[in-house]
N, C-alpha and C positions, 0 to 999 in steps of 0.2 A: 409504445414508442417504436420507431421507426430502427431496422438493424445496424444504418448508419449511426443511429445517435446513441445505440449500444453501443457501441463500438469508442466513442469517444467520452465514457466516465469510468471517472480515476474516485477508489476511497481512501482516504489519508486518515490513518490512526497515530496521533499522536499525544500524550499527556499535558502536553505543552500547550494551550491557546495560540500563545504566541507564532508559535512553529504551526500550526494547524493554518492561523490565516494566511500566514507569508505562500505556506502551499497551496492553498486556495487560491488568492489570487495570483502564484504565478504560473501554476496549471489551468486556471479561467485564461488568460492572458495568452495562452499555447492554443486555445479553442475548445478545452475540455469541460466536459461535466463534471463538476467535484464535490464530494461530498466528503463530512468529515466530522471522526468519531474521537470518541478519549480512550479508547482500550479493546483490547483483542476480544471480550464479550460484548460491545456495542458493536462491533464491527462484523462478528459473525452473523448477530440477528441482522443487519443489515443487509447482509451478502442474502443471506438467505432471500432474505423478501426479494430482491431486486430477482435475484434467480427462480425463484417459484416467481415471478410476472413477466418471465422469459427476456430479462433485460438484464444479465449479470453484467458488472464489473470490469471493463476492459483488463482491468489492473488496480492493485491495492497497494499503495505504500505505508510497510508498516513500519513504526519506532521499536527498534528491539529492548529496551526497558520502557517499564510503565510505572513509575511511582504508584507508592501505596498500596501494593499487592494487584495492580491492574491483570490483566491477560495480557503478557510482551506479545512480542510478534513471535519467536521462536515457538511457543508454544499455539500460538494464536494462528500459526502456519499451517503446522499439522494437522488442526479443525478444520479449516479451511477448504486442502485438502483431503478431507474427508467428507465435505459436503462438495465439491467442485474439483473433480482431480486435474483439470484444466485449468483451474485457479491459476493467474498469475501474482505473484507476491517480492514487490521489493522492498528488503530491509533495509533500515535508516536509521545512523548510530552515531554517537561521538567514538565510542568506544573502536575503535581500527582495530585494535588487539584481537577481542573476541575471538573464538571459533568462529563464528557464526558468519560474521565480516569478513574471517581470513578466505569461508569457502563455504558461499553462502547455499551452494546448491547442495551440496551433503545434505542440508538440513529442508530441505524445498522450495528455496525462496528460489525465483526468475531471476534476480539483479540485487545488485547494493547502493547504496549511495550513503556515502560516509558527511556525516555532520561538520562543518555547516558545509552545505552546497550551495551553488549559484543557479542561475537559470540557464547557463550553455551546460551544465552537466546535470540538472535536471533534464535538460532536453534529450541529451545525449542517449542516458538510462533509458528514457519513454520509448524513443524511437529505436532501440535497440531488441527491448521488448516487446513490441506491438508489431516490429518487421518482417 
């Protein structure tokens, strides 16, 4: 894969289907490569592989819970970071309260985007982070 086209895929981990495709197609819709997992251990073997084929990640949106004992993002950050310390990681929450939303970078994440969002502040976050 060409470094330009690295450059333009986003991984969205979310528990939700629902949320999975709305992000999918509204990150396709922005001209991005998307791919998209149910939880912070799908999403690591993925990161992985993309990065050992020298084609990581522009950037990862994660859900910071994961129903069902999933990997959240909070901790699925950390990993992350320990395979990629360049890793970019934005957290995605209903939850505004949290630590983790109040200050996302304490904890590693690049950006936040608090639940629901739209497409001008999905955009917003992308080109904030990739700038």
């Amino acid at each position: 894969m060409e470094e330009a086209e690295c450059c333009k895929r986003i991984l969205v981990m979310d528990d939700e289907e629902v949320i999975r495709a709305v992000c999918v197609d509204l990150l396709s819709s922005l001209g991005y490569q998307v791919d998209s997992v149910v939880d912070g251990r799908e999403m690591l073997s993925r990161y992985q592989t993309a990065l050992e084929q020298g084609c990581p990640y522009a950037l990862v949106f994660m859900d910071l819970t994961i129903q069902g004992g999933g990997l959240g993002g909070r901790e699925a950050m950390v990993e992350l970071l320990k395979l990629d310390p360049q890793a970019k990681g934005i957290v995605c929450s209903g939850y505004t309260h949290d630590p983790v939303m109040l200050d996302c970078r304490a904890y590693g994440f690049y950006g936040k985007c608090a639940k629901p969002f739209n497409f001008k502040v999905l955009n917003q976050v992308i080109c904030e982070a990739l700038s």
